[in-house]
C-alpha positions as CSV (number, residue, x, y, z in Angstrom):
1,X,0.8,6.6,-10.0
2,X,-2.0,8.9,-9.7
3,X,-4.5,9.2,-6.6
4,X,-6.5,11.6,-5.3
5,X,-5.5,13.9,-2.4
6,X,-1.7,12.3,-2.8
7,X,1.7,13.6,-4.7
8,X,1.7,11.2,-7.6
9,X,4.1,8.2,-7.7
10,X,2.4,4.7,-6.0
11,X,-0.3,5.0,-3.9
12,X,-2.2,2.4,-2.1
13,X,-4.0,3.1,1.3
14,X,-4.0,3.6,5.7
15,X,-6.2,4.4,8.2
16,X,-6.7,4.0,12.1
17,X,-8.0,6.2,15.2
18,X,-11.0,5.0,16.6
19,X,-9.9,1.7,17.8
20,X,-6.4,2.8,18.6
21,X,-8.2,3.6,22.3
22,X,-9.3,0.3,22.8
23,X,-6.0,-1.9,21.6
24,X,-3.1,-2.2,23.6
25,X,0.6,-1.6,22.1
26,X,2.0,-4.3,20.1
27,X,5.2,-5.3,18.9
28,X,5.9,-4.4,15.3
29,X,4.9,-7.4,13.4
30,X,1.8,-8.7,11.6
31,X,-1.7,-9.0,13.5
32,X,-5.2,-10.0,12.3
33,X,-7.7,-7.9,12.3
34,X,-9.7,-9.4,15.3
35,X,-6.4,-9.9,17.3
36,X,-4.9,-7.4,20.0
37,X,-1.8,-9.6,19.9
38,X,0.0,-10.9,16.9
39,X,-0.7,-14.5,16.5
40,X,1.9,-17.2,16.4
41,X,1.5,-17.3,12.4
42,X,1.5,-13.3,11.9
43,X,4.5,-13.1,9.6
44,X,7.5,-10.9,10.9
45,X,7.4,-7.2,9.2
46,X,10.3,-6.2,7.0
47,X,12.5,-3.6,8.1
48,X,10.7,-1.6,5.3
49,X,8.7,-1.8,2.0
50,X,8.4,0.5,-1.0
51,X,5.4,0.8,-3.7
52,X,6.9,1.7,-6.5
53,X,6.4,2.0,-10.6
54,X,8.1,3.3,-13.3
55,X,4.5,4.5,-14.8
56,X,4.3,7.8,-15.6
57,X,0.7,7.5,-17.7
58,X,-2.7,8.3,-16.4
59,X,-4.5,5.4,-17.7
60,X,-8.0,5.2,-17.6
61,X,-9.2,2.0,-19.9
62,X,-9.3,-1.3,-17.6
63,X,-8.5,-3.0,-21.0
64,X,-4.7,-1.2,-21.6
65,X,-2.2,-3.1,-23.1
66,X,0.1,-1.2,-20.6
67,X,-1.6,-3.1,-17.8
68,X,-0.5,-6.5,-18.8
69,X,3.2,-5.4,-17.5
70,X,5.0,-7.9,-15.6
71,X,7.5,-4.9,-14.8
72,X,10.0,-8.0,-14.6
73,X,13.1,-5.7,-15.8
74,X,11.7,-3.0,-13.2
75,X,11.8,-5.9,-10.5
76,X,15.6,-6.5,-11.8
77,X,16.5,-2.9,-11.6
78,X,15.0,-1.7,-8.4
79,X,16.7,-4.8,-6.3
80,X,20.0,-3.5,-7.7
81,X,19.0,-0.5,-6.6
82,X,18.3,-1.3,-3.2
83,X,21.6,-3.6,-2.5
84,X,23.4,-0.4,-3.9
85,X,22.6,1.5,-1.0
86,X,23.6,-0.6,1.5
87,X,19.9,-2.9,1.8
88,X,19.0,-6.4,0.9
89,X,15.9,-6.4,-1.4
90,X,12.8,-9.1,0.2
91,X,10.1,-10.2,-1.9
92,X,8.5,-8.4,-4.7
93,X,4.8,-8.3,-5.4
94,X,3.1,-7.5,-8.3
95,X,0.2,-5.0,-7.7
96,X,-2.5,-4.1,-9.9
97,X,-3.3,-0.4,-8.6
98,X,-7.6,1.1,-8.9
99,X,-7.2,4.7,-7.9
100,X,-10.2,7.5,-7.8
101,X,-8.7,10.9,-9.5
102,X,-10.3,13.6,-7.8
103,X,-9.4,15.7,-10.9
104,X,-10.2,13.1,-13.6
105,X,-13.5,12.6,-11.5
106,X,-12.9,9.4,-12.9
107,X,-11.5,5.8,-11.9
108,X,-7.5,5.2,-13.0
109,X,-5.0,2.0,-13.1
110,X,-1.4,1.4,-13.0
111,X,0.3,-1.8,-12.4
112,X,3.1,-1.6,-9.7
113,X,5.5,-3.9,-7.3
114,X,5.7,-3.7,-3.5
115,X,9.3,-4.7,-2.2
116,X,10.4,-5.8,1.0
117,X,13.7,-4.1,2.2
118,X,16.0,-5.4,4.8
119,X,18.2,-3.9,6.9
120,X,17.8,-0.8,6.5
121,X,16.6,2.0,8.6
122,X,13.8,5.2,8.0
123,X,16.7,7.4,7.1
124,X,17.7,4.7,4.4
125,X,14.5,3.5,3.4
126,X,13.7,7.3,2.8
127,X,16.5,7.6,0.9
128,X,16.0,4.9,-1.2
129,X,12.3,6.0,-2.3
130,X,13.7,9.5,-3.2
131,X,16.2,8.2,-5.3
132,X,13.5,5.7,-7.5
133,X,11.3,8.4,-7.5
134,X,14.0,10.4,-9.4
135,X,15.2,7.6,-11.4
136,X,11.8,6.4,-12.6
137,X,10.6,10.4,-12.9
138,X,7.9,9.6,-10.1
139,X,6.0,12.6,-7.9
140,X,6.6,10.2,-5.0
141,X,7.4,7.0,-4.1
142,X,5.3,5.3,-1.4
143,X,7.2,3.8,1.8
144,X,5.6,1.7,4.7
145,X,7.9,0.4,7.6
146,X,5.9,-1.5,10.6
147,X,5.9,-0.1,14.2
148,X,3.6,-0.3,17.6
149,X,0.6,0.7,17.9
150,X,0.3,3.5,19.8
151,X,4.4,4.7,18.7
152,X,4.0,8.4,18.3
153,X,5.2,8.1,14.5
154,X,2.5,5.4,13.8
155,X,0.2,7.2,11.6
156,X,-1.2,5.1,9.2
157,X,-2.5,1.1,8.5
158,X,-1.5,-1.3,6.2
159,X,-4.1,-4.1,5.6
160,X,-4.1,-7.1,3.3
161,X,-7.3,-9.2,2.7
162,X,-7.8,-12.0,0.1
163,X,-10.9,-12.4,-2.1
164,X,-10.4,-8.8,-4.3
165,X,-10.5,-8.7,-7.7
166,X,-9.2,-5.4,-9.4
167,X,-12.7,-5.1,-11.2
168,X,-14.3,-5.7,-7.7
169,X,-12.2,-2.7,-6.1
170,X,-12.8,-0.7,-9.6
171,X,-16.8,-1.4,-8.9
172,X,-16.5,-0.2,-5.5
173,X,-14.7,2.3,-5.2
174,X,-17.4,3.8,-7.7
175,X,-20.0,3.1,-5.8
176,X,-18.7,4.4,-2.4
177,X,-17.8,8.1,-2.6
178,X,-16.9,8.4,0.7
179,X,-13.5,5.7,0.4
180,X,-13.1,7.0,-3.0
181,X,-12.6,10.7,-1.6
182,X,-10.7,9.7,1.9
183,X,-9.2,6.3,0.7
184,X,-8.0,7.1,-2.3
185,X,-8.1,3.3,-3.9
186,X,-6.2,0.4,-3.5
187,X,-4.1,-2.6,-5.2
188,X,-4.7,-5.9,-5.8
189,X,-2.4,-9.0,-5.8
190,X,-2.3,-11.3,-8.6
191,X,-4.1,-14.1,-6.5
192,X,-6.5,-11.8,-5.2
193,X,-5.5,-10.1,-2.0
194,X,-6.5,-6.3,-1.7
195,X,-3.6,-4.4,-0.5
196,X,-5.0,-1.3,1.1
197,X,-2.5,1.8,2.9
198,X,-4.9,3.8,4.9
199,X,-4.1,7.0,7.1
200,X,-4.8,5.8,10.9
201,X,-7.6,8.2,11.1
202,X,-9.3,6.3,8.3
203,X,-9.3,3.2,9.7
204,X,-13.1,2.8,10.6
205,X,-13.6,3.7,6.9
206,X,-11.1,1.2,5.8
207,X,-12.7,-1.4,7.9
208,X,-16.4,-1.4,6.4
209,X,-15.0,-0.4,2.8
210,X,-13.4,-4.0,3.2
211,X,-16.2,-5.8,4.5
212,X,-18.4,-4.1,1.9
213,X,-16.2,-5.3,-0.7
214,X,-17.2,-9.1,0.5
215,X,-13.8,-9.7,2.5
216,X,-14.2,-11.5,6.2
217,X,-12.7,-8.9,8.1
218,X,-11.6,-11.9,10.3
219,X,-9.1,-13.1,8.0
220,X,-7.6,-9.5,7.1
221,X,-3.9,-8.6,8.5
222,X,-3.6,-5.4,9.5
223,X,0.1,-3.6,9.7
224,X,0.6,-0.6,11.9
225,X,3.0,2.0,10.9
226,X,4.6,5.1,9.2
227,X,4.0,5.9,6.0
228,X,5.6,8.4,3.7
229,X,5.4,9.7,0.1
230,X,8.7,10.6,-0.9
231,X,9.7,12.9,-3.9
């Protein structure tokens, strides 16, 4: 995967600093946006998840044939991969990735899966991107695991909000250089959710590039937690 001001393997998006002030700690799960608490429906956070691809193209045309990828063979391989060393592999989620290439100075694409992983650990789930990333001859490999709020490792956000489409996210991110410098881009599900990892600094950033994109900030989950790009 290629993104600006990240090693290249997946990238997606974080962010949060401002608000971290004014919100209280909460338990590692699932919150919505507007909540300080998780709400009875907030779904319970894997013990860890992984962006991963087996891309190693920069693709710049929208209208690749490379894009149409299932990456259903990947989806077999990596789940072997993961109950090799010792985890259970969750759900996997196709991802249609918009990233801005600082030194392209131009939009790029990629299509990629985010996995759940169960029980495992940040040891293992660092493990596990570092071997991907050297089976699938990745820079990096992008991990995300949930924690509190205001943990001392929480350095980043993960939020989800429906109503994206990847030509939306490809139209903004053009036409806001501020989240296309600091944000990178972003993914997009195949029923329309964005699926943005932010650094937690970013997080006001984040926020309005969401809302600008036409997304009810209201009915965004946001996911605190570590990130890490692993080689």
């Amino acid at each position: 995967m290629n993104v600006p001001a990240a090693p290249r393997g997946l990238r997606l998006l974080l962010a949060l600093s401002a608000l971290a002030a004014t919100l209280g700690a909460a338990a590692p799960t699932a919150v919505r946006a507007h909540d300080a608490v998780p709400g009875p429906e907030a779904p319970r956070c894997p013990s860890g998840e992984v962006f991963a691809t087996n891309n190693t193209a920069v693709i710049t045309d929208p209208a690749d044939r490379r894009l149409r990828t299932r990456l259903t063979r990947f989806d077999r391989e990596v789940r072997g991969v993961i109950r090799a060393h010792g985890a259970r592999p969750g759900a996997s989620t196709l991802l249609d990735g918009v990233f801005w290439s600082t030194e392209l100075r131009k939009t790029t694409f990629e299509r990629s899966r985010e996995f759940a992983v169960e029980g495992t650990n940040h040891a293992g789930l660092r493990h596990l991107a570092g071997v991907l990333a050297k089976q699938y001859h990745q820079e990096s490999v992008l991990t995300f695991r949930c924690l509190p709020r205001r943990t001392p490792a929480t350095d980043a956000v993960r939020i989800e909000a429906p109503g994206v489409s990847a030509a939306g996210l490809r139209a903004a991110l053009r036409a806001h250089p501020q989240a296309r410098e600091e944000l990178g881009g972003g993914s997009v599900t195949e029923d329309g959710h964005l699926v943005l990892v932010s650094p937690l600094e970013e997080l006001p950033l984040a926020r309005k590039f969401t809302k600008d994109l036409g997304v009810d900030w209201n009915t965004a989950e946001v996911r605190y937690g570590e990130r890490e790009f692993v080689s």
